[in-house]
KOLVOLO-338549 format. One record per residue: residue in three letters; x, y, z of N, C-alpha, C, O, CB in turn. Coordinates in steps of 0.1 Angstrom, whole numbers, plus 5000, padded with zeros to 4 digits. Glycine has a CB too. Example, Ala and Ser with C-alpha at 12.3 -4.5 7.8 and 13.67 -1.06 7.14 Angstrom:
BEGIN
ala513249435078512349555078513249675078514249675085511349555090/ser512849785071513749895071512950005079513450115080514149945057/
//
This chain:
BEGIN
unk691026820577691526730566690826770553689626760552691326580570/unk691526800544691026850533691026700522692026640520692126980527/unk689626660517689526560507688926640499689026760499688826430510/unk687826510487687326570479686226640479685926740472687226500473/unk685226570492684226690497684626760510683826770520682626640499/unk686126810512686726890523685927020523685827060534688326920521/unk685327100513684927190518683627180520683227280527685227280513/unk682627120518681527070519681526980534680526980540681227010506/unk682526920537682326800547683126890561682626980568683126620541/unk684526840562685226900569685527000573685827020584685726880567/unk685427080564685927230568684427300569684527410574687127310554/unk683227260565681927320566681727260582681327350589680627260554/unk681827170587681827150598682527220606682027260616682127060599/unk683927250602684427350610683927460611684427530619685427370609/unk683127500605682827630597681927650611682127730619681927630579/unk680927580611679627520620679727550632678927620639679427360620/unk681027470637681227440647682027620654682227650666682127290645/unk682227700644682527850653681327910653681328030657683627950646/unk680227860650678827960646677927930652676827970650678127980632/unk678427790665677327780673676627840685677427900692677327700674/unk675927840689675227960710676827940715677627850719673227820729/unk676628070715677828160722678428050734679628000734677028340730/unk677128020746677527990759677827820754678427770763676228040772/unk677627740745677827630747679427580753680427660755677527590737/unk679427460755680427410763681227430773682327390775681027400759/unk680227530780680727640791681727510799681927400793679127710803/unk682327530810683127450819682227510835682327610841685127490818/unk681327390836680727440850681327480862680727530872679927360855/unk682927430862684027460873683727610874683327650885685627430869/unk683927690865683827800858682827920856682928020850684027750850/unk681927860864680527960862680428000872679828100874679127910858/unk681127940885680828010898682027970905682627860903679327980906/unk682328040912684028020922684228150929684028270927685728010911/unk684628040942685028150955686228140952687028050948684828110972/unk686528340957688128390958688728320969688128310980688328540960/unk690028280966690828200972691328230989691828160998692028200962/unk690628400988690428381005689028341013688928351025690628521011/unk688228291005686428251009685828371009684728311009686128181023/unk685628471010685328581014684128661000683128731001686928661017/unk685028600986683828650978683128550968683728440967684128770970/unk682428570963681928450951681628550936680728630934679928350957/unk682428510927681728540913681328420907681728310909682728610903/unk680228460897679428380888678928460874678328570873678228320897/unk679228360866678928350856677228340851676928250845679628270854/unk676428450855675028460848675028410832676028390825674328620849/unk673528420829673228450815673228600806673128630794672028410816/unk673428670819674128830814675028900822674929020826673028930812/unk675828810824677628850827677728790841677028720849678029070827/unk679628880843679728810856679028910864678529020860681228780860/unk679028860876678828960891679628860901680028740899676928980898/unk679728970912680628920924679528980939678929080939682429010923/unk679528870950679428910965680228910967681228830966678828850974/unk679929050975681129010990680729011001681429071009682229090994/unk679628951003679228901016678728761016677628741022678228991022/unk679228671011679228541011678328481003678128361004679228501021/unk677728560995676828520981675528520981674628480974676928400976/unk675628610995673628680996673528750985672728730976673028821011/unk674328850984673928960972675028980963676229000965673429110978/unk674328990953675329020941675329180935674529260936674928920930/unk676529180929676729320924676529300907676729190901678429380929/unk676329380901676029430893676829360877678029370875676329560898/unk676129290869676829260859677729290851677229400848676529250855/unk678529280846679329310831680029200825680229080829680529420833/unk680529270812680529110801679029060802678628960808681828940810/unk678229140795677329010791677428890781676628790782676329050786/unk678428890772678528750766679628640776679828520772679128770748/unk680228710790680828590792680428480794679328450796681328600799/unk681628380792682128270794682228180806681528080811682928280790/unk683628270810684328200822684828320830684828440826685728100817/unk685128270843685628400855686628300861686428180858684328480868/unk687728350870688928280876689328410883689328530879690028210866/unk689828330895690328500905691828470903692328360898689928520927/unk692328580906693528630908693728560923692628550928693628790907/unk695028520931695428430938695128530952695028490964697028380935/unk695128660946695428780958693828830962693528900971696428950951/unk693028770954691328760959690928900955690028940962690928720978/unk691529010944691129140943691229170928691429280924692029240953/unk691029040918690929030907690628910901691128800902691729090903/unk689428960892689728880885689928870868689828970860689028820890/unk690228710863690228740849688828690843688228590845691328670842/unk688528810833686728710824687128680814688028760809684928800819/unk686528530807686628550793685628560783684828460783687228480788/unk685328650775684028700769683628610753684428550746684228900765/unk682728610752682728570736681728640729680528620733682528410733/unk681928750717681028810710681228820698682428820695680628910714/unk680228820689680228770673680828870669680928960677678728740665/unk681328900656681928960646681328970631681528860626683128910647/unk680429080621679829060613680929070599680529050587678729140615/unk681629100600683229110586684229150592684529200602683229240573/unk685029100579686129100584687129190591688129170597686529060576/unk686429330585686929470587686729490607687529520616685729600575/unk685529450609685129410627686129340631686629360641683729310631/unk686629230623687429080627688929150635689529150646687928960607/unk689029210622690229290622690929360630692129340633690129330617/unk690229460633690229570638690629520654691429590661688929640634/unk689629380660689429400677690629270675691629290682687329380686/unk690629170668692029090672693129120672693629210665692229010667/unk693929030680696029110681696129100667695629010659697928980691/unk696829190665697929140652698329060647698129050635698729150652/unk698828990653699928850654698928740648699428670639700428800672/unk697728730650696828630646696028670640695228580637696328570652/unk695828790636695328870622696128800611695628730602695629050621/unk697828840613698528770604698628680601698828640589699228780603/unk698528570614698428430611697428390600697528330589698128370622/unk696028440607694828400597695228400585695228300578693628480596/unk695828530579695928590561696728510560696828490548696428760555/unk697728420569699128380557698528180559698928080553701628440567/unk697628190568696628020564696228040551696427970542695027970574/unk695428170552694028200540695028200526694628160515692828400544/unk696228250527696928250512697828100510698128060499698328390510/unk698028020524698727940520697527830515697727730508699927920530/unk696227860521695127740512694527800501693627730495693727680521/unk694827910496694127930480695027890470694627840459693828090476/unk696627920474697427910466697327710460697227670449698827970475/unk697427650473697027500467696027450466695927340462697327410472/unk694627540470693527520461693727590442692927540434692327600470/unk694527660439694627700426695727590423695127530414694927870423/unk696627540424697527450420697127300420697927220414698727480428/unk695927250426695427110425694227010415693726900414694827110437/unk694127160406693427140394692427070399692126980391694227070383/unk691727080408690227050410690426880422689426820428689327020389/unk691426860423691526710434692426760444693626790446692426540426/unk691026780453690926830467692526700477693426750484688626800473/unk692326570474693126510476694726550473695626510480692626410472/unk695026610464696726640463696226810469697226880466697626630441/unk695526860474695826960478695626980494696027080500695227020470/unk694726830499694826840512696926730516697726750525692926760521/unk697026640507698526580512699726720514700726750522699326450497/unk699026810499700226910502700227010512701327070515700526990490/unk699327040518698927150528699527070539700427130546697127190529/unk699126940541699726870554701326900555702026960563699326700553/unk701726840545703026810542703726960543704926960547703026730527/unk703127080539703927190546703427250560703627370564704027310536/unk702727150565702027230579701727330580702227420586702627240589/unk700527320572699127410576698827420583698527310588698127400574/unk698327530594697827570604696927590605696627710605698127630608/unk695727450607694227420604693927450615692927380619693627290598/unk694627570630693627600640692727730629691527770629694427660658/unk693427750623693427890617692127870605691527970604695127930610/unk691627750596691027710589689927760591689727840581691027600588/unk689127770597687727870595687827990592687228030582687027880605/unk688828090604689328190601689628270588689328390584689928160605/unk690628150582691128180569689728200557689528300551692228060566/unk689028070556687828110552686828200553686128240543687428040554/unk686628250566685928350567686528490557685728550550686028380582/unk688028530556688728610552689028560540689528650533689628640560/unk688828480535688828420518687228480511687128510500688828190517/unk686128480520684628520518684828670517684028720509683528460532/unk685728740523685828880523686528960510686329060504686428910535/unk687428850511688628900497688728810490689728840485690228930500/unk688328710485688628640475687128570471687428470464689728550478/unk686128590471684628530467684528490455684128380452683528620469/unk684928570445684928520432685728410424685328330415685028610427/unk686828440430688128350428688028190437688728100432689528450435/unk686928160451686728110456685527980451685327860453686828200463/unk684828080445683528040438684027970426683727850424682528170435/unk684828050417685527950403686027840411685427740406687028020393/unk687127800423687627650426687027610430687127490426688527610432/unk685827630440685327490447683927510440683427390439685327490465/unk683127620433681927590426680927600441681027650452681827420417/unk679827530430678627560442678827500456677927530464677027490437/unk679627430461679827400471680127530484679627550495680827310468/unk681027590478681527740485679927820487679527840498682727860472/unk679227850474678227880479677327830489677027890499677927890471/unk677027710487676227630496676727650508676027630517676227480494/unk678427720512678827720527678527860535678827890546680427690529/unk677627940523677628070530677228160543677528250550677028110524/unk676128020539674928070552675928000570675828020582672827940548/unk676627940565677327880578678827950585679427930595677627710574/unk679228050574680728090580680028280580680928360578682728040565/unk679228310581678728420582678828530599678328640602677328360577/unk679528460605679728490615680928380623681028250624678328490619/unk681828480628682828460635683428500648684128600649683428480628/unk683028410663682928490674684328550676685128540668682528410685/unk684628620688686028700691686028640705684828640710685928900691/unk686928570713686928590725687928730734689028770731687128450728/unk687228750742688328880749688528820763687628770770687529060751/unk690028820769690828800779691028950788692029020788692028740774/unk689628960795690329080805690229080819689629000826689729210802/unk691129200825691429180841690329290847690529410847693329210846/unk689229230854689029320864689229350882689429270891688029320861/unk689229500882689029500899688329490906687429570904689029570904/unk688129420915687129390924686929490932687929530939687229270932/unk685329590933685629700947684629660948684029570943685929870948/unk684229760958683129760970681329710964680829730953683129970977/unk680829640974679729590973679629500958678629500951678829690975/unk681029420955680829320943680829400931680529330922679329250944/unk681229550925681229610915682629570910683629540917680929740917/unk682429590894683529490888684129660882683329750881682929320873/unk685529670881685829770875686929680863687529570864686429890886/unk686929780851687729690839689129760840689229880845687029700822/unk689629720838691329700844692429760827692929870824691729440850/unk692329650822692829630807692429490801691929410809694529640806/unk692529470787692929380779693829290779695029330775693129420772/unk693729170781694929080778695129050764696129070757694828960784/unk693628980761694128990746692528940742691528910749695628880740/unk692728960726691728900720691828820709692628840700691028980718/unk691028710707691628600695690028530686688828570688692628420706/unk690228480680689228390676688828270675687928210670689128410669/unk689928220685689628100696688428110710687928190719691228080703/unk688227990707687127940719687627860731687727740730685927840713/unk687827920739688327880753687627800762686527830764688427990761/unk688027680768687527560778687827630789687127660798688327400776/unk688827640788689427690805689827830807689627890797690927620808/unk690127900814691428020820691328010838690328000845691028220814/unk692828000841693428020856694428060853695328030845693427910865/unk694228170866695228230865696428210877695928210889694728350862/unk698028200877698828160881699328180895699028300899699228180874/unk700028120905699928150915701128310922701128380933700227990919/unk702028320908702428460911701728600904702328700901703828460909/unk700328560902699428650896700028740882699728860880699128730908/unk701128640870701828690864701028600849701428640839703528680870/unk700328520847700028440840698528420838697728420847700528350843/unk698328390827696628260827697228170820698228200813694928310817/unk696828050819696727990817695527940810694627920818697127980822/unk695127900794693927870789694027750781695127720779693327970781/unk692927680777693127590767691927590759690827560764693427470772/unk692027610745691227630733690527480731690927370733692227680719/unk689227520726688927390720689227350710688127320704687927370719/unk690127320704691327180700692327120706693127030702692227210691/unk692127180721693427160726694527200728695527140732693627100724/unk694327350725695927370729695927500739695327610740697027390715/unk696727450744697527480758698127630760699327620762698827380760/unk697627760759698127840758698427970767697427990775697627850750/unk699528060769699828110780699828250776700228280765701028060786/unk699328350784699028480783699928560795700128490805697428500784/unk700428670796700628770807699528870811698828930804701728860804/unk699728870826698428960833698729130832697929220834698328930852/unk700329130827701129260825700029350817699229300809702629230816/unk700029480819698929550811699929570796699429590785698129710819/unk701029570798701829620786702129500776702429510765703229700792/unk702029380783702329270772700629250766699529280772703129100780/unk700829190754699329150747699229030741700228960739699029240735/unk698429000738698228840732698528720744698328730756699528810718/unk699128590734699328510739699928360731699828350719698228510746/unk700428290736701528210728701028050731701028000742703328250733/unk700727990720700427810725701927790728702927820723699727680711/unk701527710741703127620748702727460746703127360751703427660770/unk702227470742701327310739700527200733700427090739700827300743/unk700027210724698727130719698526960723699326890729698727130700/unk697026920720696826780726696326780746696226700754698626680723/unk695926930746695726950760694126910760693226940753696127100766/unk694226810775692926820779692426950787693327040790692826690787/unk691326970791690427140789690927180805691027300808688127150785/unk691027080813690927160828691927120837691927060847689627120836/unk693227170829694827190835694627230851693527270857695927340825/unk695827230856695827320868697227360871698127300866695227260880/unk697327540883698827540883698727490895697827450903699627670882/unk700727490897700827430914700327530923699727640920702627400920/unk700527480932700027560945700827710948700127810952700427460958/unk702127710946702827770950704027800935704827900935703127690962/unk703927720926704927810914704427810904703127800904706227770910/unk705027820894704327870879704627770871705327780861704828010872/unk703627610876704127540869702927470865702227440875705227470873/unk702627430856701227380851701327220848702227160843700827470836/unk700127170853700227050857698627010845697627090844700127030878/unk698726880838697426830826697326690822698226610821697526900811/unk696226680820696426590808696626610795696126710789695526530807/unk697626490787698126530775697926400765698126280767699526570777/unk697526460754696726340745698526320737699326410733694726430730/unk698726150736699926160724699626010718698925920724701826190730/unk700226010706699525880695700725800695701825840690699125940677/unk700725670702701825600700701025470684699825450682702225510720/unk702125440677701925370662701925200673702925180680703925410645/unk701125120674701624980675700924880661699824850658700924930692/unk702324850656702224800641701524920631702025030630701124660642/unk699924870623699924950616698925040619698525110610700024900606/unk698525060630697625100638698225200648699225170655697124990644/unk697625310649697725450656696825420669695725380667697125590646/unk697225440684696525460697696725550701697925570703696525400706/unk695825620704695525780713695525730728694625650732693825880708/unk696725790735696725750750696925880755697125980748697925650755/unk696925900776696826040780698126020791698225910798695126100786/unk698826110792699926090801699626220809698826310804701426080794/unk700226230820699926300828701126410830702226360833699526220839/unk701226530829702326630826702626720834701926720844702026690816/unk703826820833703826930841704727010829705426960820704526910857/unk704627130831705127260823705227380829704327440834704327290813/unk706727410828707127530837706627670829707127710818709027520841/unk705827710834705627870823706527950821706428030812704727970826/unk707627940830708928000826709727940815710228000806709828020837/unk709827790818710527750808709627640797709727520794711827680813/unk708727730793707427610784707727540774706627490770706327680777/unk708627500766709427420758709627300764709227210757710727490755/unk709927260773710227170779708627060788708427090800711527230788/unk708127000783707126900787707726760799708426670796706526830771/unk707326790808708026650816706826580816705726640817708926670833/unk706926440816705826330812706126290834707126300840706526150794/unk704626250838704726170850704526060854705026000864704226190856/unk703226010845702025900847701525890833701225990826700725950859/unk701425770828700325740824699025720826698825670837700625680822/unk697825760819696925760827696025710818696325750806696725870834/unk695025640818693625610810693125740802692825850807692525560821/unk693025710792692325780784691025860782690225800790692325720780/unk690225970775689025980780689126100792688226180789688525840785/unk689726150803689626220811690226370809691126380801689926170821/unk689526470817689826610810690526700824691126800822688126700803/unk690426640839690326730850692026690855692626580855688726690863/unk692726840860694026790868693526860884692726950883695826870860/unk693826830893693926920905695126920915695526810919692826890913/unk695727010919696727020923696027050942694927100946697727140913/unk697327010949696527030960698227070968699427040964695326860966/unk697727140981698627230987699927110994701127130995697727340999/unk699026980997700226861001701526840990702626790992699426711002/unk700926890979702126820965701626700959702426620954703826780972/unk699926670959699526560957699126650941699326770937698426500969/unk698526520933697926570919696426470917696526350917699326540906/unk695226520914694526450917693526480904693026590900694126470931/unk693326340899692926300882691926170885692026080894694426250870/unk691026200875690226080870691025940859691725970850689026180861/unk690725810861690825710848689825610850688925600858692325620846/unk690325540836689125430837689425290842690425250836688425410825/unk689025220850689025100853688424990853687224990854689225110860/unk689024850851688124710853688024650864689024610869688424600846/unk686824640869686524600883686024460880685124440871685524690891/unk686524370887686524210886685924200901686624230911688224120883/unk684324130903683824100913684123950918684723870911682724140911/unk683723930928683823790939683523670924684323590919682123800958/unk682023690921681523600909682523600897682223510889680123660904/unk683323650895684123660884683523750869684023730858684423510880/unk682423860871681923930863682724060865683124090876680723920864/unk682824120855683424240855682724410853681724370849684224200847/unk682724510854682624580850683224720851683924740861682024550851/unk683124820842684124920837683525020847682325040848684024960820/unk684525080855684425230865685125320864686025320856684625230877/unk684625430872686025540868686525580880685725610889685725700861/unk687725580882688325650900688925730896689325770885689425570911/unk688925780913689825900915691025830920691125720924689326030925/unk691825940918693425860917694425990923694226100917694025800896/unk695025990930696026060937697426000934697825900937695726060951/unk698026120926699226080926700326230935700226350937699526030908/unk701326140937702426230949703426260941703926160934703226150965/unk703826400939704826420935706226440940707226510935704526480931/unk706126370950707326360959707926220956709126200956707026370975/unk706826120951707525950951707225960934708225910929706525770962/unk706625980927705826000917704825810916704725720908706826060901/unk704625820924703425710924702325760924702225880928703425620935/unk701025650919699625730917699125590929699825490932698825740895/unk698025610933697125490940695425550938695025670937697725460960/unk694925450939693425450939692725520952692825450962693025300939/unk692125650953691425680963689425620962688625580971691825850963/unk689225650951687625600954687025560936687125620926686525750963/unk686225450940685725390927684325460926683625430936685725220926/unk683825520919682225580913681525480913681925360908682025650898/unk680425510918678925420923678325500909678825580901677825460943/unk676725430913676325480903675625590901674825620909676025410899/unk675825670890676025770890676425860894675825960899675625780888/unk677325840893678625930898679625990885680025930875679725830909/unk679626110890680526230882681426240882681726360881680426330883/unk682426150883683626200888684626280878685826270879684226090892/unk684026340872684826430863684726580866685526670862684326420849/unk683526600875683526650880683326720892682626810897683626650876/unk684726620898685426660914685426790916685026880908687026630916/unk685826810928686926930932687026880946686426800953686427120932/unk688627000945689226930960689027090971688627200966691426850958/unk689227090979689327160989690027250992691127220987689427110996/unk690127340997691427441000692627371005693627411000691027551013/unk692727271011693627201022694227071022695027011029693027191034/unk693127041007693526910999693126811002693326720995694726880997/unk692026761020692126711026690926661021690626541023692426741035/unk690126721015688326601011688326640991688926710982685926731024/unk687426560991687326610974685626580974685126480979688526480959/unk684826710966683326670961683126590947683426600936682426810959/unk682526500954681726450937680226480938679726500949681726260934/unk679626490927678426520922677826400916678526320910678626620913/unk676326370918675926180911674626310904674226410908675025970927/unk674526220891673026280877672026300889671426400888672226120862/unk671926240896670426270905670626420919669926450929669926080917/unk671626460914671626600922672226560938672226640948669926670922/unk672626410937673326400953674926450951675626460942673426210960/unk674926460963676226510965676926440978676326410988676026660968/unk678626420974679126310985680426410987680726510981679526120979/unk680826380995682126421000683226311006683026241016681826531011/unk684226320998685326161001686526241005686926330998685726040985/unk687126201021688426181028688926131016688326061008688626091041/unk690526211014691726191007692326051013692825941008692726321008/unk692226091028693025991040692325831034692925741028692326031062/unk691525851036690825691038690125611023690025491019689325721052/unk689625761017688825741007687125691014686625581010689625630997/unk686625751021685325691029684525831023685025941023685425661050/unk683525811019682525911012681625921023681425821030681825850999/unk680826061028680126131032678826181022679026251012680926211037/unk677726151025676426201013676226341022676426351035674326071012/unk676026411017676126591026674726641013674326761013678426721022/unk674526581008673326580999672626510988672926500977673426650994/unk671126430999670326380983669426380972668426440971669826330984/unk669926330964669626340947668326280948667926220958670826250935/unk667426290935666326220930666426170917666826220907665326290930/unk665826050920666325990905665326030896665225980884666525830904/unk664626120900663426170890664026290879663726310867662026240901/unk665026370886665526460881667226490877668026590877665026540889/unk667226330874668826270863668826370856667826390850668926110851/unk670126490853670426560841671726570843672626490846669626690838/unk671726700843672626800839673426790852672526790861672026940835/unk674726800857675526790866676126930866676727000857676426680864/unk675826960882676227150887677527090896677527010905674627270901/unk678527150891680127120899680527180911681127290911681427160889/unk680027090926679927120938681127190939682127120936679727020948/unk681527340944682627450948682627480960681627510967682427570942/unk684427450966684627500977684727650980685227730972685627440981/unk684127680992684327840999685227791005686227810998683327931008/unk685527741016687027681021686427571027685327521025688127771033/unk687627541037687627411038686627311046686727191049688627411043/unk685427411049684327341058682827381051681727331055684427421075/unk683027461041681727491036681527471019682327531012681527641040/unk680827421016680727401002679927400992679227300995681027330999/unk679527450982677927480976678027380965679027310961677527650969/unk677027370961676527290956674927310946674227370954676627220968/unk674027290934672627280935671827180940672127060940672327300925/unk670727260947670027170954669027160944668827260937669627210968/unk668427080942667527050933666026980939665926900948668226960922/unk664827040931663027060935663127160947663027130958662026900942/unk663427250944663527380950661727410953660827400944664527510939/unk661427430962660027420961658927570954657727590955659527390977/unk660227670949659327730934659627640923659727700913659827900928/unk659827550923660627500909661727530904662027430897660027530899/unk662527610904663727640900664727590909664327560920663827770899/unk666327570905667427570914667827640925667427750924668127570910/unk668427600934669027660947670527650951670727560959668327620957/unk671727740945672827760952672827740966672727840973673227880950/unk673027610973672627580983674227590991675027540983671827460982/unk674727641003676027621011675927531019674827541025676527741018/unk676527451021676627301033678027361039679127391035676827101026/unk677027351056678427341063679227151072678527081080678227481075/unk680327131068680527031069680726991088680926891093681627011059/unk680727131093680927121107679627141111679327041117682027221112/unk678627221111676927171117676627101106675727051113675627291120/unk676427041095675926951092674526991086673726911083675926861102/unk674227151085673227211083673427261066674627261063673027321094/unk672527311055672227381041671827491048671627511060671027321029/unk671927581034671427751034671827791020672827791013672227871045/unk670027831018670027881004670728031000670128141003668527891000/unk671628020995672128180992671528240982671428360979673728190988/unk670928140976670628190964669528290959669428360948670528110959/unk668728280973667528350969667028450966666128480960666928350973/unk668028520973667628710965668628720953669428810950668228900978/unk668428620947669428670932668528700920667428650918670628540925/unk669328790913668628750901668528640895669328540895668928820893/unk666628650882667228550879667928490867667928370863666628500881/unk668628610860669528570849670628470856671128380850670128700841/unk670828520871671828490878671728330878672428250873671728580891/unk670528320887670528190891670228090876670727980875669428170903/unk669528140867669728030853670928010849671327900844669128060839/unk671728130850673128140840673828020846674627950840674328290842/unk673428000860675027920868674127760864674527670856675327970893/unk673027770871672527620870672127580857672427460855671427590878/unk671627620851671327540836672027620823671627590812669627530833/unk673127730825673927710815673227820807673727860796674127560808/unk672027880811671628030807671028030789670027970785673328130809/unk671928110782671428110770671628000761671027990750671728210764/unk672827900768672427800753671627620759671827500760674527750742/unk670527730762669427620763668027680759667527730768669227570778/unk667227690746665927700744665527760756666127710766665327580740/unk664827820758663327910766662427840761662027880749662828080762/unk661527680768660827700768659227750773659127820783661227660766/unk657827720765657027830769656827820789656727920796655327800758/unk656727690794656827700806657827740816657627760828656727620807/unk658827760808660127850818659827990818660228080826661927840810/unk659228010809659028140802658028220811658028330816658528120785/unk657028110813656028220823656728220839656728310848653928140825/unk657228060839657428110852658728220859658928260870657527980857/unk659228230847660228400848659428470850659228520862661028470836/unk658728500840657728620841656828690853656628800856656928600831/unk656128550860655728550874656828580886656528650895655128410877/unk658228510883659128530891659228680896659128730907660328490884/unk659528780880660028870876658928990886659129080894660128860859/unk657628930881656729000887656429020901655829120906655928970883/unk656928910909656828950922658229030930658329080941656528800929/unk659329020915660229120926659729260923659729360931662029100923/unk659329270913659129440908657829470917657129580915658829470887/unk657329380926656229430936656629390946655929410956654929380934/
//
């Protein structure tokens, strides 16, 4: 929104917000995932992906060190990464993004100088008119960045010391890259091609069940679809107002989300989330299913034809006191009815679930590192792992290998560090896989790697780590 301190307030914020640690906002679904036959595990380190293929004793060899995110291919012999690495001018900018959104940028970046020179200094008639011809403010940093390259002086006369003052913050502009690799022998990643590359920042990518698609969604929300084809490039929003962790069906190419839309009641605007599906063949067309509570980001599709989402709820006890929870909720797309499977205790994650190969159990995760496992059938929860309330943080998103085994971090690992721990649900027994990993490996997955400070005590105890493998 462009006002009177729009470039100083709003749009410096935006500015901000592309120039911050590479790895933030990772999607922990996302940092580690078994191929859809159980057989291998990739993960997301602090210096790239790697893959086992022997059930996540040993890993193979990195690449992508700035990735992001990894997602297999349905056929378990690819996968897709998505990378994010900085760009120092525009001529860099240029050169490694599609086309298509090269041009986009330049024709934002002329259509906001032109009504910055026509507003005679009131940022207000020049942000109504930008609205009013629909400006394409995904593009607003961008365009600025490329206003700093070609237009600085001319930039500096309209907005004054303010532009200057923004220098130090749009100085850098990441690239993300969409590519396919081969999975071969002993976990080695081979690079395939390019899908594409943009200067969007990606929440999500999965890829589709006829191994013809990804599916991603940018942080603003929108919903966008790529081909795995080596000959097609780029990629096209089918969507905006998407919450970050869509899913496809089981079996077609139809994408299932949450969808943010603003109903007016009187003079007042409400942001509500309906629950959606979108055919990637025919992406124009949005079919609405459910309403759903607001606030939630996760869809899961499950092989029964069920759809399985988080909302929020008021729980009215025996005493007549109330309080606010979040359930999981199963809805059928056969009746399109939704019903209540299980209400969150406390501390409970339920955002982030996952369900099973077979659709038949779903993991939740609680701040204290327990771990439950809840029947779809009954909704009756299983603890398959206990938490400490000493060590409330950061929530690691329990992943199925199939339908009987499931990892999870175990936490007070007795070096101090985390443990990729496997539970099997049929002996009832853990096993640390994790232990001959590296350890960029094991920080990257459990605490999110580089965008967390080093501090001095993590620091030695790497270094001791480090030292006893090299002996």
């Amino acid at each position: 929104m462009l006002c009177k301190s729009a470039v100083s307030g709003a749009v410096k914020g935006s500015v901000v917000a592309c120039t911050i640690t590479l790895l933030s906002g990772c999607v922990a679904e996302q940092r580690l995932t078994w191929s859809p036959d159980g057989k291998k595990l990739a993960l997301v380190g602090s210096d790239g992906v790697r893959v086992s293929t022997d059930g996540g004793l040993h890993l193979g060899e990195p690449v992508e060190e700035d990735a992001q995110l990894v997602s297999w291919f349905p056929d378990s012999k690819r996968v897709v990464v998505v990378s994010k690495s900085g760009c120092e001018s525009w001529a860099d900018l240029e050169n490694q993004v599609d086309k298509a959104e090269v041009d986009g940028i330049k024709a934002s970046a002329d259509q906001f100088l032109k009504q910055l020179e026509s507003c005679n200094g009131d940022f207000a008639v020049c942000r109504d008119a930008l609205l009013k011809e629909g400006f394409n403010a995904n593009y607003l940093a961008q365009a600025l960045y490329y206003l700093r390259a070609t237009a600085p002086d001319k930039m500096s006369k309209l907005v004054g010391r303010e532009w200057a003052a923004m220098k130090l913050n749009d100085s850098m502009i990441p690239i993300s890259s969409i590519k396919v690799f081969d999975v071969e022998a002993k976990g080695s990643l081979h690079a395939r091609h390019t899908v594409a590359r943009s200067t969007d920042d990606f929440e999500s990518a999965k890829v589709s069940p006829s191994n013809e698609f990804v599916c991603l969604v940018d942080n603003d929300g929108n919903l966008q679809l790529a081909s795995t084809d080596s000959h097609e490039k780029g990629f096209r929003e089918i969507a905006s107002g998407f919450a970050k962790l869509p899913d496809w069906d089981v079996d077609t190419d139809v994408i299932y989300g949450l969808h943010t839309i603003t109903k007016k009641i009187k003079a007042s605007e409400l942001k509500l989330q309906e629950l959606v599906s979108i055919d990637a063949r025919k992406p124009k067309s949005m079919k609405h299913l459910a309403d759903v509570s607001s606030g939630h980001e996760k869809v899961r599709a499950t092989v029964a034809g069920n759809l399985l989402f988080v909302s929020d709820a008021t729980i009215r006890s025996k005493n007549g006191k109330t309080r606010n929870v979040e359930t999981l909720n199963l809805f059928a797309l056969s009746s399109g009815k939704a019903r209540r499977i299980y209400l969150s205790a406390k501390g409970d994650r339920l955002e982030n679930f996952e369900v099973s190969p077979d659709g038949k159990n779903v993991s939740v995760p609680n701040a204290t590192g327990a771990v439950k496992v809840i029947a779809l059938r009954d909704g009756k929860a299983r603890l398959i792992a206990s938490g400490n309330s000493k060590n409330e943080g950061d929530v690691f998103t329990p992943v199925w290998k199939n339908n009987e085994e499931i990892c999870f971090e175990k936490v007070m690992a007795p070096d101090g560090h985390g443990q990729v721990a496997l539970f099997s649900l049929h002996s009832g027994t853990t096993k640390n896989i994790s232990s001959d990993w590296p350890i960029n490996a094991v920080s990257g997955v459990l605490t999110g790697g580089a965008d967390k400070p080093l501090t001095f005590e993590k620091m030695i105890d790497q270094l001791k780590e480090r030292k006893k493998r090299l002996h």
